[in-house]
N, C-alpha and C positions, 0 to 999 in steps of 0.2 A: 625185880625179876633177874636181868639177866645182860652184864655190859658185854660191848661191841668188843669182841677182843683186837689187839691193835700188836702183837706178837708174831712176825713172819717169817718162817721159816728160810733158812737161807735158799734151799730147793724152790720155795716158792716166788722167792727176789730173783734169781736169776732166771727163773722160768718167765717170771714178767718183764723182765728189762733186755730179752735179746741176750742173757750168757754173760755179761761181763759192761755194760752198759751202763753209769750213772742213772740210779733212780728218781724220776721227775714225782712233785709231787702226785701226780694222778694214777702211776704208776704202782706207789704204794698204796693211794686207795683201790686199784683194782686187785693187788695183791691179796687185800686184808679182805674185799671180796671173795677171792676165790677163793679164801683158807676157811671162810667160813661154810660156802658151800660143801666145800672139801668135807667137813665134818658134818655136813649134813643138815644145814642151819637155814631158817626162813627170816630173813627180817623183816617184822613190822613197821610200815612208815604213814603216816596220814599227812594231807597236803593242808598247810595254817597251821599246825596241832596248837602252836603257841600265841596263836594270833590273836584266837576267839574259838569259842566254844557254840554249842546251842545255845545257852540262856546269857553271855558273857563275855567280851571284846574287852584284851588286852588294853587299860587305860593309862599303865605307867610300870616305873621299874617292881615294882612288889606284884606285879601278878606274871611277869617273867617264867615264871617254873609249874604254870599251870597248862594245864590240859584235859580235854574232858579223858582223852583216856587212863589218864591216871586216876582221874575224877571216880572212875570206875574203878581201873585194877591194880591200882599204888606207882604202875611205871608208867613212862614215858616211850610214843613212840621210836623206835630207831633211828629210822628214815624220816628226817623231816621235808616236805615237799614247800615250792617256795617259787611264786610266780614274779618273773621281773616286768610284767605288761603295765608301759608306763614310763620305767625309765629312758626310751626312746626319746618320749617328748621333755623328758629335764625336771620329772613331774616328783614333789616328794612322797607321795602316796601312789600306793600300785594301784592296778585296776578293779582289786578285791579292799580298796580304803585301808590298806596296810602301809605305814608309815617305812619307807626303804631305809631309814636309822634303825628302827627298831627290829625290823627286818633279820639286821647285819648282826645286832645285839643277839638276839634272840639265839642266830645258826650259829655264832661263834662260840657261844655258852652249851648249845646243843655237840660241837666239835670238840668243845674242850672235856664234856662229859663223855664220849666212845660215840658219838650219835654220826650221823654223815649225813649230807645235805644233796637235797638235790633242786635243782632251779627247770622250770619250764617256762615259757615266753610267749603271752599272746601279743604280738605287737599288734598297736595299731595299723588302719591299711591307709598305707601310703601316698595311694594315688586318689584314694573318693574322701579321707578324711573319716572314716570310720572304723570302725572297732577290727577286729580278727575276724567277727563272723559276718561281716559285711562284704558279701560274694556277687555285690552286682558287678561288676567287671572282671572280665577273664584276660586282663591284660595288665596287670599289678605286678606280676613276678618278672614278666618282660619288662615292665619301666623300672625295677629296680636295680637288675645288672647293670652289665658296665653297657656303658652306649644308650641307658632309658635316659628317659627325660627325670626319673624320681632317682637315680645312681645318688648322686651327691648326697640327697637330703637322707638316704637309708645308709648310707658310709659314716653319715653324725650320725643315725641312731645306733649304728653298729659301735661307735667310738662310745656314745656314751652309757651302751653295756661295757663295753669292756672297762671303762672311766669307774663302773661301780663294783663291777668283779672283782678287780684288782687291789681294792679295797679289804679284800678278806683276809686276812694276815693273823696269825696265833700273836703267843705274846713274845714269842722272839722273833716277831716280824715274817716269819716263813709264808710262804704262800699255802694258805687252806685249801686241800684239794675236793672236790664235789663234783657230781654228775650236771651234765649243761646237756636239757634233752630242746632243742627247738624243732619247728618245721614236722609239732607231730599229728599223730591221726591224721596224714597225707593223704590214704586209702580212700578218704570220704570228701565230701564237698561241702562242708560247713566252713572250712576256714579258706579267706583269698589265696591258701601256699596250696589248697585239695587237687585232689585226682582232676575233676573237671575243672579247673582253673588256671591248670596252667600244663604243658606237654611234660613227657619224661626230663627230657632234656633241660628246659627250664628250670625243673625243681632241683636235680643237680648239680644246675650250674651254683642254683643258692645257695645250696647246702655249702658248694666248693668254696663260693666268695667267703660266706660266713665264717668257715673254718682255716682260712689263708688269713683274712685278717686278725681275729681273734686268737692262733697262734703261730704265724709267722711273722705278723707286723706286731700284735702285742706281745705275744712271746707269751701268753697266759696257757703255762705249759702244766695248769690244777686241773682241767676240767677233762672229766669223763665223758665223754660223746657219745649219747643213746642215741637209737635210734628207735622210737614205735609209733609203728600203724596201728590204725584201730580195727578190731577185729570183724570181723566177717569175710576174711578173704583166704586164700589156700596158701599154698609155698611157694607158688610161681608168682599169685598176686603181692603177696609180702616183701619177695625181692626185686619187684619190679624197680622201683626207685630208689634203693639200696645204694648209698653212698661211697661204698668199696671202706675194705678192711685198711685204709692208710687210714682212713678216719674215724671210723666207727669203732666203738670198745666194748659196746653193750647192745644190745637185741634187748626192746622194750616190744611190750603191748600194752595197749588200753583197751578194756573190754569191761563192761558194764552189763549188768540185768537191768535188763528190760518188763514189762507188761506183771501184773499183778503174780505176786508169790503167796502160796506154792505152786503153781500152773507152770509159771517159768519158770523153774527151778533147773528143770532137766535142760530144759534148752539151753541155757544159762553155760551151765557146768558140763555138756558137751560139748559148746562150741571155748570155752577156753580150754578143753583137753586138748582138743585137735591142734589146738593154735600154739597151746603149748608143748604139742609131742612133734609138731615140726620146726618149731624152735628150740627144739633139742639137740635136734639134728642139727641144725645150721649154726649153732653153737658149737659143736662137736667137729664142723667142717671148716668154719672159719677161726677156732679161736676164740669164742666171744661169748662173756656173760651172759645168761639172760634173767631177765626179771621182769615179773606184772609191774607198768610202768604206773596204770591207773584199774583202777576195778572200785566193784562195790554197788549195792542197790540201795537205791534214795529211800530212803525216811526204816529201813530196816522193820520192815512189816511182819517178818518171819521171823520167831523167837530165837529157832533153832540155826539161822542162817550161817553162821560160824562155824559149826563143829559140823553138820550135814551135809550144806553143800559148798562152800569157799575150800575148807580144808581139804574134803575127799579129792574135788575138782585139781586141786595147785600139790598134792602130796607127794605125787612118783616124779614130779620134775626138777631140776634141778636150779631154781631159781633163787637168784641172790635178794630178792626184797620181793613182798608186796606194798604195794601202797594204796592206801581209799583213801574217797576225794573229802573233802572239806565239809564240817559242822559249821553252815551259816547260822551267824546271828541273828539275821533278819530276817530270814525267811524258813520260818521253823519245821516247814517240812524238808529241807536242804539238808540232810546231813547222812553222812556213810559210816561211822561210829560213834558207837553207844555211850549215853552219858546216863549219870546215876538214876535212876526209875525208871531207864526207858527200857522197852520189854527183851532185849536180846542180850540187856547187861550179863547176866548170870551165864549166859551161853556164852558170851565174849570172855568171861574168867576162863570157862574151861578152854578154850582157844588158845588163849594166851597160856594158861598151865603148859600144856604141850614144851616138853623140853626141845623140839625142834624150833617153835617160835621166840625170835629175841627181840626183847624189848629194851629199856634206856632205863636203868633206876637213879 
């Protein structure tokens, strides 16, 4: 299809760096973001693409350059999406059984071909010993600042994100820049970081520590800092815990179909206009990319779901990437794109046709 163009215009380097500012690498990757919105560009990303497939899990260096999306339409996601849930505890394997060497293999192959990486982070919860979605205590994000009783022990798992970020390096050593979305779908109460889990205050202080260490103490000046809530809230609920523009470089959402399609179709694709036509504006207000951070409807029951409702739904807005969630191996109704026979392939070509969508060949 169609590479990540990586050409920036000098108007658009000085628009991103402050006027006359040395550019960091995240900087250029927000650059070569907005050149492409600028031209009117949607990128496609799926989260694993290269990990495992529906029928198939990455088992060694010769299956590296597979995906089911190519599986389908000759190319490669854009956006590859890429969970660090796991390396907190020193673990070689993430929370989704992806080995963090190959991981690293995988994005920097994905980087060296025009692709961009992006990382999100389920930690585990700190204080009960359980997963992300383990929300019996609403006092997790207070023991982790400074002054909890858990500080210490989330400052090593903060060290040993950055201990693997830092890791990312081209092959002259440069630092890979990539989007780092943590602390997301806040808005909701499923993860110990949710709305009901912990006060306004609380979650920004997280946000603050996370981003003071990660680039003031490591100086890991690659990462692009999303921000998304998940959807079902208005403009006022979206900015509620909004990390302020020192930090934040990107406006994410995650919004997913719900309840059997075609029924929810509409509902679907109204509520990510809305969501996306005031993150237009607040793009527009602060400065800041925006893009579907996660979307997509499990197991793709709707032939047509590509060209009728994702596409009409995300066309008038001005976002830099979509991305859908992951093709499990294991559990075969798990997956948010199409692999070869499955009914929405043929719909997923014409999608990808569309000269506004880019893919990775």
């Amino acid at each position: 299809m169609k590479y990540l163009m990586t050409t920036i215009s000098a108007a658009v380097i000085l628009s991103a760096c402050g006027g006359g500012t040395a550019m960091t690498p995240s900087d250029m990757l927000i650059a070569d973001m907005q050149a492409s919105v600028s031209e009117d560009r949607i990128l496609f990303g799926q989260q694993d693409a290269y990990m495992y497939g529906h029928t198939w899990r990455a088992s060694g260096m010769e299956s590296r350059f597979r995906t089911d999306v190519a599986d389908v339409c000759g190319s490669h996601p854009a956006v590859l999406g890429l969970d660090l849930g796991g390396i907190e505890l020193g673990h070689s394997d993430n929370l989704d059984g992806n080995p963090f060497d190959y991981m690293r293999l995988a994005a920097l192959e994905h980087y060296e071909r025009g692709g961009i990486i992006t990382f999100s982070w389920h930690p585990r919860n700190p204080l009960t010993g359980g997963d992300s979605w383990d929300v019996s205590s609403d006092k997790v994000v207070s023991s982790i600042l400074e002054g909890g009783d858990r500080h210490e022990t989330f400052m090593e798992w903060l060290a040993r994100c950055a201990d693997y970020l830092e890791t990312f390096r081209d092959a002259d050593g440069n630092a890979v820049p990539m989007i780092f979305r943590p602390w997301h779908e806040h808005t909701g109460s499923w993860f110990w970081w949710g709305q009901d889990l912990c006060s306004t205050e609380e979650y920004l202080a997280l946000w603050k520590m996370t981003y003071a260490y990660l680039v003031a103490e490591r100086n890991l000046d690659n990462l692009v800092w999303a921000y998304s809530p998940g959807a079902g809230v208005d403009k006022a609920g979206y900015m509620e815990r909004y990390p302020g523009d020192e930090i934040i470089d990107m406006l994410g959402l995650d919004c997913y179909q719900y309840g059997e399609a075609p029924a929810s179709n509409a509902v679907y694709a109204s509520q990510l206009k809305e969501s996306l036509a005031f993150m237009t504006e607040l793009g527009r207000e602060h400065g800041k990319l925006i893009a579907l951070t996660e979307t997509g409807l499990e197991g793709l029951p709707y032939p047509e779901w590509w060209t009728e409702v994702l596409y009409p739904a995300i066309q008038d807005y001005p976002i830099a990437y979509v991305l859908v969630w992951r093709n499990a191996c294991d559990r075969p109704e798990h997956f948010y794109a199409p692999w070869p026979g499955q009914e929405s392939a043929e719909d997923f070509c014409r999608f990808v046709s569309n000269d506004r969508i880019v893919l990775l060949d």
